[in-house]
N, C-alpha and C positions, 0 to 999 in steps of 0.2 A: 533604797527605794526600788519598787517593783518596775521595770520593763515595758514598758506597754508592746507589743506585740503591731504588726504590719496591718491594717483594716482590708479584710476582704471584701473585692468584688461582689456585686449580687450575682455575677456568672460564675465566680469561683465558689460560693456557697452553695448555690443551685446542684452546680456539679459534684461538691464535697458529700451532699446530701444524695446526690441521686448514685453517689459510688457506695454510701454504708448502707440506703436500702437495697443495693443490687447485691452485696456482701451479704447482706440479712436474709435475702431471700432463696441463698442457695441452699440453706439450713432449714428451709419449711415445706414442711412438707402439702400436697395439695389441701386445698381449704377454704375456710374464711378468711386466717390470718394472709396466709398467701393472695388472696386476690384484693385486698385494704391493702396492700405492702405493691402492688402491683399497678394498682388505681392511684398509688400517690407517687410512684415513679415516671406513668403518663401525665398525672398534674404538673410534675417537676418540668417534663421535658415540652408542656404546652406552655409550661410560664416562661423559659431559654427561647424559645421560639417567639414568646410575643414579646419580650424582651427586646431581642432581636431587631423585630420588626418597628417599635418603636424607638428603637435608638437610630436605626436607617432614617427614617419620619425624622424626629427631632437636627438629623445632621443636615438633611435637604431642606430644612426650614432654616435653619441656622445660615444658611449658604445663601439663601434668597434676600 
């Protein structure tokens, strides 16, 4: 029987993802593909960010 493997974080996938398209993007050269590969690297790091902010939220509520 197969393994099952450790379940990542939505921050470790976040991150896992925002490292292979920063990998991808050293290989393109200026463009379209470059700036869609660049616009989902900011989506990455806007969604770590609200992420963030609602697990702060969620903890001060918990607390009250």
């Amino acid at each position: 029987m197969r393994k099952r493997s450790e379940p990542h974080t939505f921050e470790q996938r976040l991150t896992a993802q925002k490292q292979r398209l920063e990998h991808e993007l050293e290989s393109l050269p200026d463009g379209r593909q470059r700036e869609v590969v660049l616009a989902r690297i900011d989506q990455l790091q806007t969604a770590a960010e609200m992420h963030g902010f609602l697990m702060l939220r969620g903890d001060a509520a918990a607390s009250r």
